[in-house]
C-alpha positions as CSV (number, residue, x, y, z in Angstrom):
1,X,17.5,-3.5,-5.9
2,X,15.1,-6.2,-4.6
3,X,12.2,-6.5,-5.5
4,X,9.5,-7.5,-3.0
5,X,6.4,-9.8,-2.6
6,X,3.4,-8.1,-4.0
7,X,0.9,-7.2,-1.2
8,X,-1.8,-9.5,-2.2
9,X,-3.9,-8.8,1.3
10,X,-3.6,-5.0,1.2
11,X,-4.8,-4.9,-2.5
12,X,-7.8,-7.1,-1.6
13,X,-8.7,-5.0,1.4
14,X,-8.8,-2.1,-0.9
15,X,-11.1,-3.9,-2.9
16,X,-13.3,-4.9,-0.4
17,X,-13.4,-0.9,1.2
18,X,-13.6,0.0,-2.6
19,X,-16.6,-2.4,-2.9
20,X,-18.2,-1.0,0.5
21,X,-18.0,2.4,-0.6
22,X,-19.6,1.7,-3.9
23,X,-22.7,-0.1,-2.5
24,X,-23.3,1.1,0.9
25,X,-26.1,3.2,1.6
26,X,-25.3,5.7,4.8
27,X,-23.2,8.9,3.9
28,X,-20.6,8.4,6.6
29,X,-19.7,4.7,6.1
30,X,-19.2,5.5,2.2
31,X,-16.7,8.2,3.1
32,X,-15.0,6.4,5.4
33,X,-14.9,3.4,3.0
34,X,-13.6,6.0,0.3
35,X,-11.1,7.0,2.5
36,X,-9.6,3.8,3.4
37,X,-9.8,2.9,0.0
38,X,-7.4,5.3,-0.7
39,X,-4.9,4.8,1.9
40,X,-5.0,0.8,1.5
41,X,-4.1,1.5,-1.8
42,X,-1.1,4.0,-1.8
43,X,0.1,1.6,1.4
44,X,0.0,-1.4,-1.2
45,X,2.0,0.7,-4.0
46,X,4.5,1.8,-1.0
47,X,4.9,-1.8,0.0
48,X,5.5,-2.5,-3.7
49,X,8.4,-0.6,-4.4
50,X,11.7,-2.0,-4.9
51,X,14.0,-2.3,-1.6
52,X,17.4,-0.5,-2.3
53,X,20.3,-3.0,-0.4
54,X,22.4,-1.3,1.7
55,X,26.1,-0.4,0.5
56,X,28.9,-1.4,2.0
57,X,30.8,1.3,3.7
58,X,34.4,2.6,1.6
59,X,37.4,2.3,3.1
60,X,38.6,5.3,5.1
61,X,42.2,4.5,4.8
62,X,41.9,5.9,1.2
């Protein structure tokens, strides 16, 4: 299995939306930052997962 580059960008966006929907004032801009929050950060755990290599296929003579 390899294992591939950490997603430094998406983990600081989900900061940054984290940040915005800490400190923002208006109702609807915190749950959308919430929200975004969220799926920046299960994106950036799916893009960290290990990257099963493809087998090569058997031999059908067998």
């Amino acid at each position: 299995m390899k294992q591939p580059p950490f997603p430094f960008v998406l983990v600081a966006l989900a900061g940054l939306a984290t940040f915005l929907a800490l400190t923002e004032s208006t109702p609807l801009i915190r749950y959308l930052c919430g929200a975004a929050a969220l799926v920046l950060g299960a994106a950036a755990i799916y893009q960290s997962r290990p990257v099963r290599e493809p087998e090569e296929p058997g031999d059908d003579d067998l």
